[in-house]
Each structure stands twice: as C-alpha cells, then as structure tokens.
C-alpha positions, 0 to 999 in steps of 0.5 A: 503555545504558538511561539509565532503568534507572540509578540516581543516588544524591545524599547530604549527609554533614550530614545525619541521612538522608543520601539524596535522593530524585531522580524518574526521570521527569527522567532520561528523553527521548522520542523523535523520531516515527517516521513509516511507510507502514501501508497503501494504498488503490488504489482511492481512490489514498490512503496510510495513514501510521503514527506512533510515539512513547515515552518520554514523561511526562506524556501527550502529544498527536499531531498531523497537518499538511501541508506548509503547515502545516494540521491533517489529520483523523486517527484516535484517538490510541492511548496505551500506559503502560508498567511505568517510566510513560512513555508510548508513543503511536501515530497513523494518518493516511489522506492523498492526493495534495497541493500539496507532498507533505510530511506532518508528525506532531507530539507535543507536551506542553504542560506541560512545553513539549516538542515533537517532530516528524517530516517525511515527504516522499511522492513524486508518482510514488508517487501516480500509480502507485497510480492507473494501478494500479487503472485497469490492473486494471479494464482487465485485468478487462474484457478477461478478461470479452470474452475468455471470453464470444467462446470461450463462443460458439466452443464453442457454435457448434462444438457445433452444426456437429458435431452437425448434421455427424452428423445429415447422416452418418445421412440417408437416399437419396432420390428424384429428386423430393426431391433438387431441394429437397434440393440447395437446401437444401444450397446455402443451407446451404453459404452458411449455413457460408460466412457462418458461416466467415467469421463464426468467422475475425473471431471468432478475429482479433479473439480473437487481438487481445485476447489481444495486448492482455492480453499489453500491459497485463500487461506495463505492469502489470508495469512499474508493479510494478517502479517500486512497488518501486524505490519500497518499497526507497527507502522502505526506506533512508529508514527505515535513515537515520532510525534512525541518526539516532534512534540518534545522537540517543540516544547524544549525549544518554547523553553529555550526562547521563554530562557532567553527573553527572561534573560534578555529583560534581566 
C-alpha cells in the first residue's frame, strides 16, 4: 500500500467550509539508505560504494564515515525531486582497505531533525583477493611475454637449419685438395649443430617449464575466482535481507498511520 497515494479528509460539521486541508508531506517516511558494491579498481585494490535514499522533504544531506566515525571524501551528491516533492538522493564513495572495515552512509535532514543511516561491513579477504588479482594478472602477463619471445626464436633458428640443409643438398663434387678444408668445415659445423642442439633442448626445457608455470597461476587465478564468487553471492544475501528488512520496516509504519487515523475518527 502506497501511503502518499491516500487521501485523509478532516471535517467540522460547525463550520461554513467543512474541509481541512492537511499537507501530505506529514504522511510521508524516508527510507533507510541502501548502500550497494557499484564497482572495483583492481589495480589500486579499492571498492566503490553506492548509496540510495527517497522519500524525503525537504532536501536532505548524504554523508560518509568509517567505522570510527570519521567523514570520508566522496562525491557529488545526486538529488533527483519527484512529481509527489520528495526527494530521491544518491552518493558514490571510493574506499580501501581500513582498521575495522565498517563503511556508514548517513542522510540527515536538520530542519526537521531527522537521521537515517546504513552500516556496511567489507571483509578483509574481499580486500586481499582484489590485490593477489591484479598481481596474478601481471604475472600472468610477463610469462605470456617470454612465452612468445623463446618460440620467436625456435622458429628463427629453425628457419635457418632448413635452408643452410638445402644449400648442402645443391653443393657440387670437389676435388680431393678442396675436400681436406671442406671435411673441417663440416667438423666444425657438426659442432656448431651439436652445440646448437643442445642450445634449442635448454630452450624447449625451459619452454616447457614456463608453460608448467602458466597452467599454475591460471589455476590460483581460477581459484581467486571462485573465493570472488562465494563473496558476490554473499553480498547478494545481505542485500536480500536487507529488503526485508526495509520492507517490514514499511509495513510496521503503514500499520502504525492505519492506528492512528482509526484512533483520530473514534
């Protein structure tokens, strides 16, 4: 039941205009913040906080505070004035890891000394999988990087193997005298391959060690995933049973102002 679409009629049989106007304005009651996770900076390992509040006249004030009850730098307070005159305000919050990890979104309106307020509690393993996440990623970054650069350089020297293979297959026969310099040659560069051999095995070793290493951290990052998750679906239940308890919250005050005007016509 939407209490500010009733209508409350007051009358004096005694007098010549029999109705009384009332305000609705004194009908009305603003709601309890709702505070919600709007976004995260992984880098910086900081989470963005949102905070809606309506029903409110006259125009209220949005405020931040941590856990100890400091005032936080936020942003711009957006005001949104409906067609009923009540206002709907909203604020936004960037915060990091603190002491108690307890964020408090506060509107008040002086003039008619009215206070609401929500707490929200962060975790402190929320805040540490935000940065082993951005590490993991630089990480995941740099081993790609090597990754490609050592099979740039296995292509490369296969390239060349082949082609000087082919240069070998087109020689010509020669003659005794130019077989001597021609047989140390070869020796040297049977070495050359040798060497070369052993060169490209400690390239595929160590290939095959960073791959092992890759198939690790995409296995933490996965891991680091699932503990965001469980988190999120966490997040998820809170917000459930604050609804509820936003929702009993309004029907005790509909049963409260349903009291009094049965009261008010006895």
């Amino acid at each position: 039941m939407d209490v500010n679409a009733e209508t409350i009629e007051w009358t004096r049989p005694d007098l010549g205009q029999r109705f009384v106007h009332v305000r609705r304005s004194a009908l009305h009651t603003s709601s309890v913040p709702v505070i919600s996770l709007s976004g995260i900076d992984r880098n910086k390992g900081e989470v963005i906080l949102n905070c809606d509040s309506n029903s409110w006249y006259p125009e209220p004030e949005v405020f931040w505070l941590d856990g100890e009850g400091n005032l936080l730098s936020a942003g711009p307070t957006e005001t949104v004035r409906g067609p009923d005159d009540l206002y709907t305000v909203s604020s936004r919050v960037t915060v990091e890891k603190r002491h108690s990890n307890s964020f408090i979104c506060r509107v008040q309106q002086n003039h008619i000394n009215q206070i609401r307020e929500t707490l929200i509690f962060i975790s402190e393993d929320f805040f540490e999988v935000l940065s082993s996440s951005s590490s993991t990623t630089v990480i995941l970054a740099v081993t790609l990087a090597v990754c490609i650069l050592v099979i740039l350089i296995l292509g490369l020297y296969v390239r060349r193997q082949k082609k000087s293979t082919e240069k070998k297959q087109k020689g010509e026969v020669l003659t005794k005298e130019e077989e001597k310099p021609m047989k140390m040659k070869k020796k040297d560069e049977m070495k050359m391959i040798k060497k070369e051999r052993q060169d490209k095995e400690k390239a595929q070793s160590k290939v095959r060690m960073l791959k092992d290493q890759l198939e690790s951290k995409i296995k933490e990052v996965e891991h680091e995933k699932d503990k965001v998750r469980d988190l999120t679906e966490e997040k998820k239940r809170s917000e459930e049973k604050q609804q509820k308890l936003q929702t009993n919250i309004k029907q005790v005050c509909l049963l409260l102002i349903k009291t009094f005007v049965s009261t008010e016509d006895f």
